[in-house]
C-alpha positions in Angstrom: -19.7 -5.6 143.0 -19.6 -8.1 145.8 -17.9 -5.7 148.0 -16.4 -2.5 148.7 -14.0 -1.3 151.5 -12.6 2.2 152.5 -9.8 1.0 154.8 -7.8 -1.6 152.1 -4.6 0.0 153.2 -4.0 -1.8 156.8 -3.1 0.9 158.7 -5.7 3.2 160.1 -3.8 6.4 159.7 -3.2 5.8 156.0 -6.7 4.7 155.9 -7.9 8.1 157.4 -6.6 9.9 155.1 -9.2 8.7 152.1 -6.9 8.0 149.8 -7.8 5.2 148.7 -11.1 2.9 148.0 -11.0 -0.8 146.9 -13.9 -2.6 145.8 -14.2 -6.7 145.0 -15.7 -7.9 141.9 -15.6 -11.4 142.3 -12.5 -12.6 140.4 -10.4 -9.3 140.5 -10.8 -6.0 142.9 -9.9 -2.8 142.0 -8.1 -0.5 143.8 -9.0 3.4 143.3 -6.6 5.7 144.7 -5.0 9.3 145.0 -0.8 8.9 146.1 -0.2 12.2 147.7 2.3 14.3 145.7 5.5 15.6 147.3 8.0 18.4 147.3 10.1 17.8 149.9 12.1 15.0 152.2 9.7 14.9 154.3 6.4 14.7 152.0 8.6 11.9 150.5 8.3 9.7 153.5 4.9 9.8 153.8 4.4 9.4 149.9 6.6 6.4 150.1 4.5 5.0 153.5 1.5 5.2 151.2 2.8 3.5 148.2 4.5 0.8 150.7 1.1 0.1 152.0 -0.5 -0.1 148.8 2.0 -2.7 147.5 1.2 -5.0 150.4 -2.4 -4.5 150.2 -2.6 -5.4 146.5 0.1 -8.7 147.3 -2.9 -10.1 150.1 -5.7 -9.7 147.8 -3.5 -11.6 145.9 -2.8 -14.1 148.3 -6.5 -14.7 148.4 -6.7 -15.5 144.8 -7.9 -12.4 143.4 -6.2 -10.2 140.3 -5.7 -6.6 140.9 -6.3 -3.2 139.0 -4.9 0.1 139.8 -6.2 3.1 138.7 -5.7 6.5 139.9 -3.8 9.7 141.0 0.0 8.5 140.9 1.2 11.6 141.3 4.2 10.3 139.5 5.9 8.7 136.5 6.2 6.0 134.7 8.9 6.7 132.2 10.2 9.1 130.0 7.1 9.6 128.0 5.0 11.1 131.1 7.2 14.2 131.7 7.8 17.1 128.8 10.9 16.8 127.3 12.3 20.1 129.0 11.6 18.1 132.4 13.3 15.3 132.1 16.5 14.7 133.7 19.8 14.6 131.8 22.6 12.5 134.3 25.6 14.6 133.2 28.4 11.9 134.9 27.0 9.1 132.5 27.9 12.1 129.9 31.3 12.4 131.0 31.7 9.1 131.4 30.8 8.5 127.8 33.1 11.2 126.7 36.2 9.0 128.9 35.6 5.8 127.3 35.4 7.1 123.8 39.0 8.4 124.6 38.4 11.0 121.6 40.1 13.8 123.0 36.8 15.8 124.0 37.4 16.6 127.5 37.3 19.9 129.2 41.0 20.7 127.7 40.5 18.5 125.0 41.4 19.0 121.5 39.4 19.2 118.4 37.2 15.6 118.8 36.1 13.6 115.7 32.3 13.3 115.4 30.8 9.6 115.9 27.0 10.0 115.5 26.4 8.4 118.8 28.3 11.4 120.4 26.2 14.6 119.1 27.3 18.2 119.0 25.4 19.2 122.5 27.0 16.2 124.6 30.4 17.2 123.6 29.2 21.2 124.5 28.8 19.7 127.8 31.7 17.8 128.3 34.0 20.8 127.3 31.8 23.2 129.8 31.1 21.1 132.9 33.9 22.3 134.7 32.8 26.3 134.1 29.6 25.3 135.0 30.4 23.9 138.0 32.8 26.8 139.5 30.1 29.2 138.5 27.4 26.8 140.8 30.1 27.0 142.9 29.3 31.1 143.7 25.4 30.4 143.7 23.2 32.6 145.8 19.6 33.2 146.3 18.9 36.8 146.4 15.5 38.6 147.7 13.4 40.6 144.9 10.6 42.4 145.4 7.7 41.6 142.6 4.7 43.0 141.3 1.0 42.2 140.6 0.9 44.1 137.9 -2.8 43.7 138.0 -3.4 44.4 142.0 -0.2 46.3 142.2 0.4 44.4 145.6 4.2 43.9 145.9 5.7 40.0 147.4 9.1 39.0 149.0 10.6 36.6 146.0 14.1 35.2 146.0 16.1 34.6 142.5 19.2 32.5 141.8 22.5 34.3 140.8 25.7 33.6 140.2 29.2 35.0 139.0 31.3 34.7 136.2 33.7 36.2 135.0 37.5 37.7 136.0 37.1 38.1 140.3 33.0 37.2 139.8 32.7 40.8 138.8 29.9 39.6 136.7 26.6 38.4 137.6 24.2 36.5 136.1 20.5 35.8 137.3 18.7 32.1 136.4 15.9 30.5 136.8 12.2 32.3 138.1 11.5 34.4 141.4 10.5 31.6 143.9 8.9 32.1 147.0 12.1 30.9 149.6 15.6 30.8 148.8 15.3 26.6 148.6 12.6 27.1 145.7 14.8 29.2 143.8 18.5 27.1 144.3 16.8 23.7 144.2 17.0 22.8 140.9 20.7 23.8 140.5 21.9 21.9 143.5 25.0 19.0 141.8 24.8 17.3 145.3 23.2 14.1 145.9 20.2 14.0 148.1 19.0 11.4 150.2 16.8 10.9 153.1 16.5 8.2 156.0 13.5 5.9 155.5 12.3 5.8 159.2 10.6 2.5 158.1 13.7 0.9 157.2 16.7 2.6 158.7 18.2 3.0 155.4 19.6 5.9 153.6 17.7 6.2 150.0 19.0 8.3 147.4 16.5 10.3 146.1 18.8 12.6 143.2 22.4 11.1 142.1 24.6 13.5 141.9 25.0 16.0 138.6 21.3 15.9 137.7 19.4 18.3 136.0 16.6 19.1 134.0 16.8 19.8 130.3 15.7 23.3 130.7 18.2 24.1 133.7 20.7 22.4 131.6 19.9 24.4 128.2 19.6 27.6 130.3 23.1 27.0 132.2 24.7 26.5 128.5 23.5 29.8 127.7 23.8 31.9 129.8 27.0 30.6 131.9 28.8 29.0 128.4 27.8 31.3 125.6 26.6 28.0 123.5 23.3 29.0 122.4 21.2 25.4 122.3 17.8 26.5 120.2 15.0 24.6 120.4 15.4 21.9 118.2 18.6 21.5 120.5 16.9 21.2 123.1 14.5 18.7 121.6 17.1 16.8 120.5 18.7 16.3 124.0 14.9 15.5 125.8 14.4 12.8 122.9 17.7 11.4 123.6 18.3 8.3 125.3 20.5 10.7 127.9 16.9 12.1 129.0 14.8 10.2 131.3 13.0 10.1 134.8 15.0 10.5 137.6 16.2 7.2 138.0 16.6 7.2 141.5 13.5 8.7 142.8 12.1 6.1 145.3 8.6 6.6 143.7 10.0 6.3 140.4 11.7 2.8 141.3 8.1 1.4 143.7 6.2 2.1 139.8 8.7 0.0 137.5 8.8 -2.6 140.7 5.1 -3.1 139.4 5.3 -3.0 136.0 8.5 -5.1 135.5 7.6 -7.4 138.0 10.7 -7.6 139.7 9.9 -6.0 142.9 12.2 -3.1 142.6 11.2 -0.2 145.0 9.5 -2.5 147.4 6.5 -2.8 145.2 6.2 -6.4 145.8 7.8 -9.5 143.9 6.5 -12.8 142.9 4.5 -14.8 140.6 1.2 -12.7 138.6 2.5 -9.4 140.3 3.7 -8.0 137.4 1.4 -5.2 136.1 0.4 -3.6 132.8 0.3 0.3 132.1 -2.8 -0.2 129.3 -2.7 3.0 127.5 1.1 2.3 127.2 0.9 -1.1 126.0 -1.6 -0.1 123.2 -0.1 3.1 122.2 3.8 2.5 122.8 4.9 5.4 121.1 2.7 8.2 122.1 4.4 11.3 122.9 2.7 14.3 125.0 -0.4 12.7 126.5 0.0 14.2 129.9 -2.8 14.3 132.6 -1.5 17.5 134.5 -0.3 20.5 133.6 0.4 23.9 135.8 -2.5 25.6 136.0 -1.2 28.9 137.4 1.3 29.2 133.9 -1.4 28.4 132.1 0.7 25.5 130.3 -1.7 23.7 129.2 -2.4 25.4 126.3 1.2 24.3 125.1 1.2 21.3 126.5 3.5 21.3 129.0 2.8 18.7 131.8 3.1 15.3 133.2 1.1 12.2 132.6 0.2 11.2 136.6 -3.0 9.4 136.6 -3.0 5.7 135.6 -4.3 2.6 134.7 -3.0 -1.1 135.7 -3.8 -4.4 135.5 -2.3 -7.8 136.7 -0.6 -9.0 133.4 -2.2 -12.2 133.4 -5.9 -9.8 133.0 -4.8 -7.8 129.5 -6.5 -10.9 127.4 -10.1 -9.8 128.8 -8.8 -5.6 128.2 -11.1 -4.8 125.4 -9.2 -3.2 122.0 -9.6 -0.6 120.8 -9.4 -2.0 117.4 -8.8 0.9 114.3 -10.0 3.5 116.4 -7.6 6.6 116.8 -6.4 8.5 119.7 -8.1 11.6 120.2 -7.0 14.1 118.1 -9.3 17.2 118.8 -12.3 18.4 117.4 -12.5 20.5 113.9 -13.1 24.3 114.1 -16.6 24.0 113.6 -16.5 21.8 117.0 -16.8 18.5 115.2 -16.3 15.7 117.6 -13.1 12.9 117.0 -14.5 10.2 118.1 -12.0 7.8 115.7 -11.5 6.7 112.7 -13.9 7.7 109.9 -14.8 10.7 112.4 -15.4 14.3 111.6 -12.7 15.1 114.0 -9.5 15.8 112.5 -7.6 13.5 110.9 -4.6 15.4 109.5 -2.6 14.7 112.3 -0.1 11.8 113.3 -2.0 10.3 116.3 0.9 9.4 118.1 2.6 13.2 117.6 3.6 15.9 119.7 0.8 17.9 117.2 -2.4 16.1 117.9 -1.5 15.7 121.3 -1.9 19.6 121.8 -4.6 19.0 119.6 -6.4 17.2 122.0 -5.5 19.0 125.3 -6.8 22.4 123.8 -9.9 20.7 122.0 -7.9 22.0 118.6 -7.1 25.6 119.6 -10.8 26.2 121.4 -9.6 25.9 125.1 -7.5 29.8 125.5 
């Protein structure tokens, strides 16, 4: 190490914060950091103010001759991969779109449609119940609970979703979980586009097109709104799809695949040698549910239920001096009798497809051992 510096960022309230530490190794520097997550518009802003500054920082040592590395809390995603397949985010207009350009008779009043095997059984469920689904949205309201600690007995002021169906709305139907405000609890059912105005910019950035939702709120919607029962293999089927992704128009989501396809989108810099490498991506390509994070509180790690968050990335131009891993396995958790996997040839099991849904929750869980 021929240096170090807590301040990389350029801008002294940024730097005040801590979040990030750079240190100078001669041909490369490396810059450790932790993006602060966000929730809201305004925890956005400042998200985006970080990841801004950390473009630009990375883009002088640049300048200077030096390659970069990135590693860190993101505290966002990559691509589809990094989010649970109940998470990610179907765009139901690209749906309906589809639907209008196969001209197969499959809209809302359609008639029976054929069945082309690019156009499954749970898109067209979709295209002939958007339009229920969106009048019963149309009568959503958040409504205050009170809950229980069934432990402490000690009683909180929640809010649920509900809406009506049925002849007059006579009917009512809750969704989702008890939140703590009404905005936690009608958030995720919300068609509208959302946007926010980047003070740095003056524009208006679309942070949700319009008609997005999770898998799970979509399933859930089908069910109980529709009738159309989607069981779990479904549901799979729809997260695997190609229709299931990362938001795509998350500003945080766009500043990441500015670095990694090099082409500046996001405002995460553009130019010659700034394109950067996701390493555990580019060695295991296919690897499904190797998350980072998971919600404590619901306990989901122990399904594996979480998000992949923390990262590491290199200047494309460094991957020829990123050490292999040769025939050695991902982790695939221990044996019963606590055996360690340490690879190939290991005690640790090896009954498992490495790349799998299985031996990832083999590995979170340490093979059942972590409850």
């Amino acid at each position: 190490v021929s240096g170090a510096s807590s301040a990389p960022l350029g801008d002294p309230d940024l730097d005040g914060q801590g979040r990030c530490v750079m240190t100078d190794h001669g041909r490369f520097v490396v810059f450790n950091v932790y993006v602060p997550m966000h929730r809201d518009r305004e925890a956005l802003v400042r998200k985006m103010r970080v990841l801004r500054a950390l473009g630009n920082a990375m883009d002088r040592q640049r300048a200077l001759g030096k390659k970069v590395i990135l590693v860190g809390d993101m505290n966002l995603k990559a691509d589809r991969r990094d989010v649970v397949r109940r998470a990610r985010v179907v765009e139901v207009d690209r749906i309906l779109a589809e639907a209008a350009d196969r001209d197969d008779g499959d809209g809302p009043a359609g008639g029976e449609p054929s069945e082309p095997p690019s156009f499954p059984q749970w898109k067209r469920d979709v295209v002939r119940n958007w339009d229920r689904i969106v009048s019963a949205l149309g009568t959503i309201e958040a409504v205050p609970r009170k809950t229980t600690n069934p432990t402490t007995k000690e009683t909180f002021d929640r809010f649920r979703a509900r809406v009506r169906l049925g002849p007059g709305g006579s009917q009512y139907v809750s969704l989702g979980q008890h939140e703590d405000t009404p905005e936690g609890a009608l958030g995720c059912y919300d068609l509208s586009e959302v946007s926010y105005d980047d003070p740095s910019s003056g524009e208006t950035v679309v942070i949700r097109n319009r008609n997005a939702l999770s898998v799970d709120v979509l399933a859930e919607l089908m069910n109980k709104v529709c009738g159309a029962r989607w069981d779990d293999e479904t549901v799979r089927a729809v997260g695997d799809s190609d229709s299931a992704g990362i938001n795509p128009a998350c500003p945080a989501h766009r500043w990441m695949r500015g670095l990694l396809d090099g082409d500046g989108g996001g405002g995460a810099g553009k130019g010659e040698g700034r394109k950067m490498v996701d390493v555990f991506r580019s060695f295991y390509p296919k690897a499904e549910g190797r998350f980072t994070c998971w919600h404590q509180m619901k306990g989901l790690r122990y399904s594996n239920e979480g998000t992949r968050i923390d990262y590491a990335l290199v200047d494309e131009c460094l991957m020829d001096m990123v050490e292999p891993r040769g025939e050695q396995r991902l982790r695939c958790g221990p044996t019963r009798d606590g055996s360690k996997d340490e690879g190939a040839g290991a005690t640790g099991r090896t009954d498992l497809d490495e790349l799998g849904d299985a031996a990832a929750l083999s590995a979170t869980t340490a093979s059942g051992l972590f409850e």
